[in-house]
N, C-alpha and C positions, 0 to 999 in steps of 0.2 A: 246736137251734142257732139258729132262727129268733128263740126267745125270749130269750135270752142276748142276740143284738145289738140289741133293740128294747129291753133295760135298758142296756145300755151308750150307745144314741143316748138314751137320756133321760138319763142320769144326765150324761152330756160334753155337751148342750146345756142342762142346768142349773148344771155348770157356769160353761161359758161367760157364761151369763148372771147368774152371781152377780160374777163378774169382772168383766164390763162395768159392773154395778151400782155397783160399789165404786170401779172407777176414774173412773166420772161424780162422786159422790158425793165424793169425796179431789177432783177438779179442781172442782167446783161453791164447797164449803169453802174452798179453797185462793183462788178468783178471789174471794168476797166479803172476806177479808183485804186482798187489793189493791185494792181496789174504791177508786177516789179519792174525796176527802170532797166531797160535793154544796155548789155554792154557790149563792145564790140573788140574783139580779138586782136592785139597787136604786137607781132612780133618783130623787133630790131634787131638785125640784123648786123654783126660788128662790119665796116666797111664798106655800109649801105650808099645807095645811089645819093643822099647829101652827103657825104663824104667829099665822092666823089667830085660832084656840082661845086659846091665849094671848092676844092683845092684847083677845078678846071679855069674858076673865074679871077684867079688868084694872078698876080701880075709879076712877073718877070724880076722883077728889080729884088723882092724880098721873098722870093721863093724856097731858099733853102731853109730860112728862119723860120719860114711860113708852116711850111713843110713836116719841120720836125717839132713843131708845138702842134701840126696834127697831126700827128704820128702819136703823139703823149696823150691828145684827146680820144682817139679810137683807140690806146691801149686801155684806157680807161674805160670806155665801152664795153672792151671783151672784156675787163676782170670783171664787172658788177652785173651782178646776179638779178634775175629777173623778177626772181620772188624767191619772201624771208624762208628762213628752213620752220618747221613748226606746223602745225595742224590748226584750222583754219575754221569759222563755222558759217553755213549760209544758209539761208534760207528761200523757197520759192514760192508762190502761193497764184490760183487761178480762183477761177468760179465755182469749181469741184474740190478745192482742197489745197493744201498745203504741206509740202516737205522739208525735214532738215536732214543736213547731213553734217560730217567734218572731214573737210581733204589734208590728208597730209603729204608734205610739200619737203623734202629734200635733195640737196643741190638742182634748184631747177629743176626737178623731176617728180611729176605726182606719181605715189608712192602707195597714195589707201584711199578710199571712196566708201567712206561707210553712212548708209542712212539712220540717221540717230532720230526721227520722229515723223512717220508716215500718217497724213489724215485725209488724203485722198477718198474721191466718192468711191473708187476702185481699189480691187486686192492691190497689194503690195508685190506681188506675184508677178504681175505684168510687167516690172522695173526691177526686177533682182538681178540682172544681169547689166542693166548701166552702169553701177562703180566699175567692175572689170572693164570694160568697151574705153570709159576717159580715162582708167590708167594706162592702157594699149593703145588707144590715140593720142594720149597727154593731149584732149581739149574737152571743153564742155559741151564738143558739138558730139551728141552721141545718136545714132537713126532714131528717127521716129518707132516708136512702136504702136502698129498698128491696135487699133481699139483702147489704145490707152496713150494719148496724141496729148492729153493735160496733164497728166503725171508726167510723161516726158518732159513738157516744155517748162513744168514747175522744176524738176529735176535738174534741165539745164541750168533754169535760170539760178537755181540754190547752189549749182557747182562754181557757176560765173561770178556770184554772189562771193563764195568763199575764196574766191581766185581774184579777184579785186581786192580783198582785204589784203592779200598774201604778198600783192604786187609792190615791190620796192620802187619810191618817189624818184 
């Protein structure tokens, strides 16, 4: 009898653990389809190094002409704003959940960071402190917080989210 139950606790805890397996595996799958599309930060600079590049490769004979038609181009640089004035909406989502927010955006300055819809596996608690951190950094790169690493990176990616939309063509 003794040997009977000691094939039955292996075979029901290999089981189990082929279950477990499968259903990590099916929700692992399943979260990188949701997985938001990564964006990447880019700030221009008025009288950046193409600027630059450009007017060095520029030749001799039509230079003053050259010149001051880029001069007209880079003042047009500095006057256009990076992003629209207005309040913006984005969203983040992982394996544990998903965040909205709305950033409001004027002159080029995020202004508010408000979380308008928390469903995270975790309290809300853990990220009540992110809006203040991106309006003090003006970016969406805000620390990790520690024990709550996916509401963070939902968070990011819902402020990058509304920060993309806000961004002028």
């Amino acid at each position: 009898m003794a040997k009977v139950n000691k094939k039955w606790v292996v075979l029901c805890s290999t089981a189990i653990g082929a279950i477990y397996a499968a259903g990590y595996f099916t929700t692992e799958t399943q979260a990188s389809m949701l997985q938001p599309p990564q964006y990447n930060q880019v700030s221009i600079a008025a009288g950046s190094s193409q600027s630059y590049n450009q007017s060095n490769s520029q030749t001799n004979i039509h230079s003053s002409k050259q010149s001051s038609s880029q001069s007209k181009s880079q003042s047009n640089i500095q006057s256009k704003s990076q992003y629209k004035n207005g309040t913006f909406y984005g969203s983040g989502r992982n394996r544990r959940g998903s965040i909205q927010l709305a950033v409001s955006i004027k002159n080029d300055k995020i202004t508010d960071v408000e979380i308008s819809d928390f469903a995270m596996h975790y309290s809300e608690d853990d990220v009540v402190g992110l809006p203040q951190e991106v309006v003090q950094k003006q970016s969406a790169k805000v620390q990790n917080v520690s024990g709550a690493t996916y509401s963070t990176q939902a968070f990011q990616d819902a402020v990058q989210d509304a920060l993309s939309q806000a961004r002028n063509s």
